[in-house]
C-alpha positions in Angstrom: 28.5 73.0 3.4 29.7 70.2 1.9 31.2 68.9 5.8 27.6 69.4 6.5 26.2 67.3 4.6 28.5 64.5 4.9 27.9 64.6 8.6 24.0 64.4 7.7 24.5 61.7 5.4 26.6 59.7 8.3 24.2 60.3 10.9 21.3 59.3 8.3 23.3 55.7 7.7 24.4 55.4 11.4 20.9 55.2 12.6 19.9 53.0 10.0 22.8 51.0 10.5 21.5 51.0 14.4 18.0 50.3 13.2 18.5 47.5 11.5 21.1 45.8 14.0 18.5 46.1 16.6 16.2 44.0 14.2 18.9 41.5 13.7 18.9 41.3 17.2 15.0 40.8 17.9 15.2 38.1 15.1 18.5 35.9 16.5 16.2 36.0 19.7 12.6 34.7 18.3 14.8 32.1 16.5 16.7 31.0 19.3 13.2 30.7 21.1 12.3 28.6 18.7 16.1 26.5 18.9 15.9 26.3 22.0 12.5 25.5 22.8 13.2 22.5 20.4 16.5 21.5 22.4 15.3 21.5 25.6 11.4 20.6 25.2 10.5 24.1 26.4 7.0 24.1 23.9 5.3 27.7 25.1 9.1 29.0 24.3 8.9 27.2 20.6 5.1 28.4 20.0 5.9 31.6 21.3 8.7 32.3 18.3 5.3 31.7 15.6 2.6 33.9 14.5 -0.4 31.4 15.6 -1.2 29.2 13.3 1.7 29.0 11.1 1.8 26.3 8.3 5.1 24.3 8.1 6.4 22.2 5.0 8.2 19.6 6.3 9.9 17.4 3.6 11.8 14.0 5.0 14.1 13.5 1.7 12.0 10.2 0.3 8.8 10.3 -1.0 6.5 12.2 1.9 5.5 15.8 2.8 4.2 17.2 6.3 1.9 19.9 6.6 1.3 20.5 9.5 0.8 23.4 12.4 3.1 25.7 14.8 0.9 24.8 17.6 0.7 20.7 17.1 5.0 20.9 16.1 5.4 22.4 19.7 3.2 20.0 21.0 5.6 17.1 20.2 8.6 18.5 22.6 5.3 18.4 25.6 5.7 15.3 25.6 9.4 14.9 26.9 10.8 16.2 30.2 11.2 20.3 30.1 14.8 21.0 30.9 16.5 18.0 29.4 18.0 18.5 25.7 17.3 16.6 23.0 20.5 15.4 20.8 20.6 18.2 18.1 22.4 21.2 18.3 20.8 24.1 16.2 22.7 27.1 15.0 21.4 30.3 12.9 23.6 30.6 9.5 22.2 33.7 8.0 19.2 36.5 8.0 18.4 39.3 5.4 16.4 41.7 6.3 13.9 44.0 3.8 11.9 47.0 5.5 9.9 44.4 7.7 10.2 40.9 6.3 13.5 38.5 7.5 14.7 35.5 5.8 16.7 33.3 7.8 18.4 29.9 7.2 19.0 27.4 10.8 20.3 24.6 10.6 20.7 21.8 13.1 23.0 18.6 13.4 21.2 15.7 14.6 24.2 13.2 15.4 22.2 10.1 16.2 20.7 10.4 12.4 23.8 11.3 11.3 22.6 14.0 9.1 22.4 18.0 8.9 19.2 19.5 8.5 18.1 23.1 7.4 15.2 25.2 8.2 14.1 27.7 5.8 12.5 30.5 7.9 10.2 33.7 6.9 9.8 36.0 9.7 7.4 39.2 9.5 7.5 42.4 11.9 4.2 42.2 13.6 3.7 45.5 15.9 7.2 46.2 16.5 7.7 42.3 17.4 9.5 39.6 15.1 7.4 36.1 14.2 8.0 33.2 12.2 5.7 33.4 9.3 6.5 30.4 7.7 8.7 27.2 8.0 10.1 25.1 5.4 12.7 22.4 6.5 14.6 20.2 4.2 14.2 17.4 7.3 11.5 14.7 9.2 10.1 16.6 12.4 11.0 14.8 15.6 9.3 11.2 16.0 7.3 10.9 18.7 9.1 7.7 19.4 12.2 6.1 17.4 9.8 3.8 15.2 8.4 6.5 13.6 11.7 7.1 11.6 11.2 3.7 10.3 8.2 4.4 8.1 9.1 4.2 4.3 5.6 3.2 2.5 6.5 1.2 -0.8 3.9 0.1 -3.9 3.1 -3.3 -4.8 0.5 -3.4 -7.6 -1.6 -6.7 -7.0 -4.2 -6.4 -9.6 -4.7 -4.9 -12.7 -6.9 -5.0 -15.3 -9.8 -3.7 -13.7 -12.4 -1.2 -15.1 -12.4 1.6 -12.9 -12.7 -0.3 -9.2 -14.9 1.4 -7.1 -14.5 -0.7 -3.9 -13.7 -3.5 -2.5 -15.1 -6.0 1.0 -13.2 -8.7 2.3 -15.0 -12.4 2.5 -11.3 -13.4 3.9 -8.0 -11.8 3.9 -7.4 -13.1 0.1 -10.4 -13.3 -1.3 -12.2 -10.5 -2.2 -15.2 -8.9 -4.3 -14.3 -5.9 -6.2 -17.2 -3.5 -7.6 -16.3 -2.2 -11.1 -17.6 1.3 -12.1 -17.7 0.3 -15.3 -17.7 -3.0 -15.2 -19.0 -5.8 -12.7 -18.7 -7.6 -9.4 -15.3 -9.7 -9.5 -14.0 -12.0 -6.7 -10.6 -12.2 -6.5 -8.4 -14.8 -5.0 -5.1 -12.4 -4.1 -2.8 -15.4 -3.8 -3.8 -17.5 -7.0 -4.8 -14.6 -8.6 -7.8 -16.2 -9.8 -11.0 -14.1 -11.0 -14.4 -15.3 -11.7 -17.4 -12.8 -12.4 -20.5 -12.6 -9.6 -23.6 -13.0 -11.6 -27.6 -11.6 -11.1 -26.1 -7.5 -11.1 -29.3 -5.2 -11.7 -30.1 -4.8 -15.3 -30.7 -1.1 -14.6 -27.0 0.0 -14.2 -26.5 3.2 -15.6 -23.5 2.8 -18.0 -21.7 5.3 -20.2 -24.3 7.2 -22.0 -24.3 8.8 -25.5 -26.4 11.9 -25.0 -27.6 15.2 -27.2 -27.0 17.5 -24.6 -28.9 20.1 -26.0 -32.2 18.7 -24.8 -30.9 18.7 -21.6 -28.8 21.4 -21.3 -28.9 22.5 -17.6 -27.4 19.6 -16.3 -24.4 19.7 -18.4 -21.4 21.9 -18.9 -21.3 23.8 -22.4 -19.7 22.3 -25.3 -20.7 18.8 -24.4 -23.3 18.6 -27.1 -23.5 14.7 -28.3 -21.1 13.4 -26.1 -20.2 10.3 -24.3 -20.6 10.4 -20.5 -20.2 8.5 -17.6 -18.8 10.3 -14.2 -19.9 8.5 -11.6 -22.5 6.6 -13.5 -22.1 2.9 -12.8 -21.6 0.1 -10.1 -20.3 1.7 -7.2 -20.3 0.6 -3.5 -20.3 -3.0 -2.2 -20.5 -3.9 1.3 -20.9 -7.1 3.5 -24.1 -7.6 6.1 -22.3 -7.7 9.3 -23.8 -11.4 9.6 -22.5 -11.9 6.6 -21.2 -15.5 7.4 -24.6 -16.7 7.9 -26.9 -14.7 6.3 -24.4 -14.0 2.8 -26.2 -10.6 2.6 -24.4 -8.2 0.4 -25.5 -4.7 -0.5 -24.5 -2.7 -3.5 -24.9 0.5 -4.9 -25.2 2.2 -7.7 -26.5 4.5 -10.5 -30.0 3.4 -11.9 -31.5 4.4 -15.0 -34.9 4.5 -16.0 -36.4 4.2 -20.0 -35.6 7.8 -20.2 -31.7 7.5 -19.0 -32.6 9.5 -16.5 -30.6 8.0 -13.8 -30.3 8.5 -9.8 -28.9 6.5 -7.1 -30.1 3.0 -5.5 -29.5 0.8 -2.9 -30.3 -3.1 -3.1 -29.3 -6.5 -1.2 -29.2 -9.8 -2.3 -27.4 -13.5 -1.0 -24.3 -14.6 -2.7 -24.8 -17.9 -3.4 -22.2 -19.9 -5.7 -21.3 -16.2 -7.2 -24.8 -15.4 -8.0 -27.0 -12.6 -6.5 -29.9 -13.8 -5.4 -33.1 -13.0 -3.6 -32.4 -9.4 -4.6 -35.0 -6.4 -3.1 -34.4 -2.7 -2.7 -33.8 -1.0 -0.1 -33.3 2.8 -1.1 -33.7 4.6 -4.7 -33.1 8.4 -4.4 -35.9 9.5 -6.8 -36.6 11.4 -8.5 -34.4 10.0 -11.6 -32.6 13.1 -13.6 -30.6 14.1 -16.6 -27.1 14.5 -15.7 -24.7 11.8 -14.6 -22.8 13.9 -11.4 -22.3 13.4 -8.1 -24.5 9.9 -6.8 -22.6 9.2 -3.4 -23.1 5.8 -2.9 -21.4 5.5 0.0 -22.5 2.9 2.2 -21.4 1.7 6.1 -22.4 -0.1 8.7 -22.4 1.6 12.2 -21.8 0.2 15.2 -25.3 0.5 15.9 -25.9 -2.3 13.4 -27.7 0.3 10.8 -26.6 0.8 7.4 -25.8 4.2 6.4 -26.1 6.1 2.7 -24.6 9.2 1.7 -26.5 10.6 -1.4 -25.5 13.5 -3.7 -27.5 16.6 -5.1 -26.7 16.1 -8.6 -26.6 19.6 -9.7 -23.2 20.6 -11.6 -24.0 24.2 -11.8 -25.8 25.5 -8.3 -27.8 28.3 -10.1 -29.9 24.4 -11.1 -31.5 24.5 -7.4 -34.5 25.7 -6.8 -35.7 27.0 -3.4 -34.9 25.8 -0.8 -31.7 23.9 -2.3 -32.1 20.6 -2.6 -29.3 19.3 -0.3 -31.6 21.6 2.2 -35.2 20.2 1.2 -36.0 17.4 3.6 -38.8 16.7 1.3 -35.9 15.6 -1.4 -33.8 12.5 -1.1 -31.1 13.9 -2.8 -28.3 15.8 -0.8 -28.7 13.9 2.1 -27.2 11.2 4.4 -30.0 8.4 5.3 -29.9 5.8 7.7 -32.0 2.3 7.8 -32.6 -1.0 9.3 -30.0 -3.6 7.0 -33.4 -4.9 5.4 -34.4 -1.1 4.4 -36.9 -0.6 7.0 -36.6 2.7 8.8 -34.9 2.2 12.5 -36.2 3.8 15.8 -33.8 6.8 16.9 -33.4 8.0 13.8 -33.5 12.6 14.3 -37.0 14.0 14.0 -37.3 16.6 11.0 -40.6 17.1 10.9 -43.5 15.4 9.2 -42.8 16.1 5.5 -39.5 14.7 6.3 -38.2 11.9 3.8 -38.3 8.5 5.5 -34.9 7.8 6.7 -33.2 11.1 6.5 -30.2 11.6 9.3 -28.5 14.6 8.2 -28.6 16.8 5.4 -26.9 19.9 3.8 -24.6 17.2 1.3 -23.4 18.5 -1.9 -21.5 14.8 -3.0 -20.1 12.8 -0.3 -18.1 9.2 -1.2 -16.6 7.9 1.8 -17.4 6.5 4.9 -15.3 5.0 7.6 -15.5 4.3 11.4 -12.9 5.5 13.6 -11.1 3.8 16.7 -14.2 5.9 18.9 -17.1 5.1 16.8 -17.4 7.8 15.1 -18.5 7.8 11.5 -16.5 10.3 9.8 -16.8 11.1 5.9 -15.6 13.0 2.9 -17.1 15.8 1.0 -16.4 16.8 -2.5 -16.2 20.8 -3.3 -17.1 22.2 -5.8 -14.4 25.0 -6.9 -12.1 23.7 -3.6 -14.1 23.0 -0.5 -13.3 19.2 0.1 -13.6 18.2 3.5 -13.8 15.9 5.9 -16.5 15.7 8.6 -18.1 13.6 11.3 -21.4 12.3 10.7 -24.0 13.5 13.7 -28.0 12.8 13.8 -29.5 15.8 12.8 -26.7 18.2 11.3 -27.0 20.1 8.5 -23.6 20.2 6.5 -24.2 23.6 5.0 -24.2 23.3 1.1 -24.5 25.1 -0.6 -24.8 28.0 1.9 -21.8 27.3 3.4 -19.2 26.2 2.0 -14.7 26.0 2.4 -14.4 27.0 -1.5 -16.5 28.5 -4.2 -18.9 28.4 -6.9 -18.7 27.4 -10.6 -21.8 29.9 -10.4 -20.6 33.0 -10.1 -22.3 35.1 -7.7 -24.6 32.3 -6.2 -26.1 33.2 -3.3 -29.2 31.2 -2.1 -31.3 32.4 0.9 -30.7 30.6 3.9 -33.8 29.3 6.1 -34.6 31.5 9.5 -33.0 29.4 12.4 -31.0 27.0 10.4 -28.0 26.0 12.3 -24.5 24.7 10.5 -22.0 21.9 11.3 -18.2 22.8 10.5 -16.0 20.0 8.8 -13.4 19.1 10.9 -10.8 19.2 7.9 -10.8 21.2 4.8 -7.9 21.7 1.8 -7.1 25.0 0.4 -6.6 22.7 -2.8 -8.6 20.3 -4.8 -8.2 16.9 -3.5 -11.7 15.2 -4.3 -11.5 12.7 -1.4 -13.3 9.4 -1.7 -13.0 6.3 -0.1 -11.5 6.9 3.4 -10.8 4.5 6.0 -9.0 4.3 9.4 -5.5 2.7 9.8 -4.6 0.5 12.5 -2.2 -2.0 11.0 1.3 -3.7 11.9 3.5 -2.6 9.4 2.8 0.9 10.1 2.7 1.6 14.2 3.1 4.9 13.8 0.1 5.6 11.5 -2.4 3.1 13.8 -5.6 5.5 14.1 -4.9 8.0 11.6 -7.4 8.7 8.3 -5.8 7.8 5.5 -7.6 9.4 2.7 -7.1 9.1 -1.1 -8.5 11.8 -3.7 -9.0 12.2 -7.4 -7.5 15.4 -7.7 -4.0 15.3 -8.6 -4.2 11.3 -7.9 -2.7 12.5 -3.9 -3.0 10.2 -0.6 -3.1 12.0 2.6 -2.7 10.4 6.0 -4.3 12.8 8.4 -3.7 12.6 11.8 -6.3 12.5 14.3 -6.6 12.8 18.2 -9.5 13.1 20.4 -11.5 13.5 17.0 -9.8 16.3 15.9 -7.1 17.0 12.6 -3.4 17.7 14.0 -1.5 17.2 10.8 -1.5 16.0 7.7 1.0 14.0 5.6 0.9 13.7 2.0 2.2 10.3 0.6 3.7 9.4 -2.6 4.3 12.7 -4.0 6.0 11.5 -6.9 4.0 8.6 -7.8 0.3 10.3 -8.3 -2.4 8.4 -9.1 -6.1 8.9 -9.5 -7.6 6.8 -6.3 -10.7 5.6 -5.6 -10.4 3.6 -2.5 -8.4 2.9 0.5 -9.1 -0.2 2.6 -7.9 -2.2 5.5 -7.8 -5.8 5.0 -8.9 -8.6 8.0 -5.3 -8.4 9.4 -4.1 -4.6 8.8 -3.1 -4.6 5.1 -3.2 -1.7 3.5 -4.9 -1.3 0.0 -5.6 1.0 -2.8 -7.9 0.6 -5.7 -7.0 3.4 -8.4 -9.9 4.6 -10.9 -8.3 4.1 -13.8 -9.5 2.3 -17.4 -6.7 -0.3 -16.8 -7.7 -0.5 -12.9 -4.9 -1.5 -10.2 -5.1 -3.0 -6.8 -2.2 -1.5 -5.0 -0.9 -2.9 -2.0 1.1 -0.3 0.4 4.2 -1.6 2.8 6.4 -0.6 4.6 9.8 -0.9 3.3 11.9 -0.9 6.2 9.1 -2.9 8.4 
């Protein structure tokens, strides 16, 4: 009896023994797919090793992070001959194996960086077939030309001192006008470092605000009863008329407040003359004013159309506050909505027909509190979105689309369970880019400067949340990857900017604002 058993036992262990070689089999061939698909530029044989869709973390050793897919990583070996290898030589070093989930550990010699790189990979049994899960790699992916291996972004702080810098236009490459949120209009000469105040600002800036929240309590958060607020209250966007040289238009704006403190946002010009506004008029004010100082918008562009274009927030904090129809929905309400005028306010031909209860001006809607607003190399006007719980995006601005919020949204609610009805018929627009995390996204703008060759037409976007800065890479108007920068040196940003001759900027929204200038160490 007991011979019997042993012999069970054995066969019982010899087949599992079997079993599991013949996984370690199936897995040392999807890695070497995905080894050799990297050596020789074979990218269906690399793509074919991934689940679609797989994430990679791709960590160069300094101060940057690449997230980015399996799909656009194989696409970089499509762009060198098939057949010819590349100088690394990749080797597999170990794999567990538990039930139906592999770890394995690759690693690859590169000798013309001189260094030895790993890959952390998670593999998965997928219907009795082996796929990389997940891809974490202790090295830089493979440049797309040598240059790119050159990019080491650095931190120069120009200015500080300001309060809370909102944004920032160029009259030259050194001298410059920089909105305070909580403060003014400075011009700054960069070189000298020379400030002097603009004079004439609207006297109905809404500043930080001492309020007893219980007579307004739906438009704050509990527990905020006799509190100081100021959120986005304040001076926010200035921008240059196009014909700025001759006509010294400028356009600012910013939160307006009315006897009440009821605030909401507006949009005025004036001339700069000797560092006074002058001749001011408005153009746009986003009535009607409300209780609650939350998400304005405020951003402002010009296309290349010549028209100027305004992004304006709902204002609701809690969504349970809309009514019905939402208000970002409502084309009877200013508020949620992207508007688009003649640079003296005057409402352009072209502009998409909503119908006539339509607000004056209206170009898209569906907006729950978009900042920025940047032009890319095609003309496109692409811009970010603020989530509520998550759901930051970024999208490109079309005549006529309808954004979704709050029907649809990447993220959640802060009201649990919200679920408005959506209008028969009503058609949404996708971002193009979404986080899984909070990034708050602001000022955006498109790169195409010289210290930086490889990131020339890439969004480079900074965010509140967690003070990150993302370059996001963009081809044929669509996200490929994204890079996080400075990932430990966070800061809370407000703006990023490309000055007259390609320098990158950064204004951070702190109480002791900075102007940071960004170069490239090794340039």
């Amino acid at each position: 009896m007991k011979r019997i058993t042993f012999l069970i036992t054995a066969l019982v262990w010899s087949c599992l023994s079997l079993n599991a070689q013949s996984d370690q089999e199936l897995i040392r061939k999807t890695i070497y797919k995905f080894i050799d698909g990297s050596t020789y530029n074979y990218p269906d044989t690399l793509a074919s090793a991934f689940y679609p869709e797989t994430r990679m973390f791709l960590y160069n050793g300094s101060d940057t992070a690449w997230v980015v897919s399996s799909e656009e990583y194989a696409s970089w070996y499509s762009r060198r001959t098939p057949g010819t290898k590349n100088d690394r030589v990749g080797s597999i070093l170990n794999i567990e194996v538990v039930l139906d989930v592999a770890f394995a550990k690759v690693q690859f010699i590169i000798p013309s960086f001189g260094n030895r790189y790993y890959d952390l990979l998670l593999l998965k049994k997928i219907k009795g077939e082996w796929k990389i899960v997940s891809k974490c790699t202790s090295a830089e992916p493979i440049p797309k030309t040598p240059i790119e291996a050159l990019a080491k972004p650095v931190k120069e702080t120009v200015l500080s001192g300001l309060n809370r810098p909102w944004s920032m236009a160029f009259l030259s490459e050194n001298d410059v006008i920089i909105a305070e949120k909580d403060g003014g209009l400075v011009r700054v000469d960069l070189l000298s470092k020379k400030r002097e105040t603009i004079g004439g600002l609207p006297t109905d800036i809404a500043r930080k605000i001492k309020i007893d929240t219980t007579k307004h309590a739906d438009a704050f958060p509990p527990g905020t009863h006799d509190m100081v607020f100021s959120f986005n209250a304040g001076l926010l966007q200035v921008l240059l008329d196009p014909d700025f040289a001759n006509n010294k238009y400028l356009y600012l704006s910013y939160a307006a407040e009315n006897k009440e403190r009821a605030s909401t946002t507006k949009v005025i010009r004036a001339r700069l003359i000797n560092n006074q506004l002058v001749d001011m008029e408005t153009l746009f004010l986003a009535d009607p004013y409300t209780h609650g100082l939350f998400h304005y918008g405020g951003g402002m562009i010009f296309g290349p159309d010549g028209k100027l274009y305004i992004t304006i927030g709902e204002r609701n904090y809690f969504e349970y506050m809309n009514p019905v129809p939402p208000i970002a929905q409502d084309i009877k309400d200013k508020r949620g909505k992207i508007i688009r005028l003649n640079p003296d306010g005057s409402i352009p031909e072209g502009n998409p027909d909503f119908g006539p209860d339509a607000i004056k001006g209206l170009y898209a809607t569906g907006i729950r509190a978009a900042q920025g607003l940047t032009i890319s190399n095609t003309g496109k006007i692409w811009f970010s979105e603020h989530g509520t719980m998550q759901g930051d995006e970024l999208n490109i601005l079309t005549a006529g689309a309808n954004y979704g919020w709050p029907h649809k949204t990447t993220g959640g609610f802060r009201t649990k369970d919200y679920n408005p009805p959506v209008i028969p018929g009503t058609t949404f627009t996708e971002p193009v880019h979404f986080w899984s995390q909070t990034v708050a996204p602001t000022g955006l703008t498109f790169y195409n400067g010289r210290q930086f060759p490889q990131w020339r037409g890439n969004l480079i976007v900074p965010g509140l949340g967690r003070g990150s800065l993302w370059r996001v890479i963009v081809e044929n108007e669509k996200v490929i990857g994204v890079e996080e920068l400075f990932i430990n040196d966070r800061v809370r940003l407000r703006k990023a900017i490309v000055s007259p001759r390609g320098q990158l900027y950064l204004l951070t929204d702190e109480e002791n604002g900075r102007l940071i200038k960004v170069n490239n160490e090794n340039y």
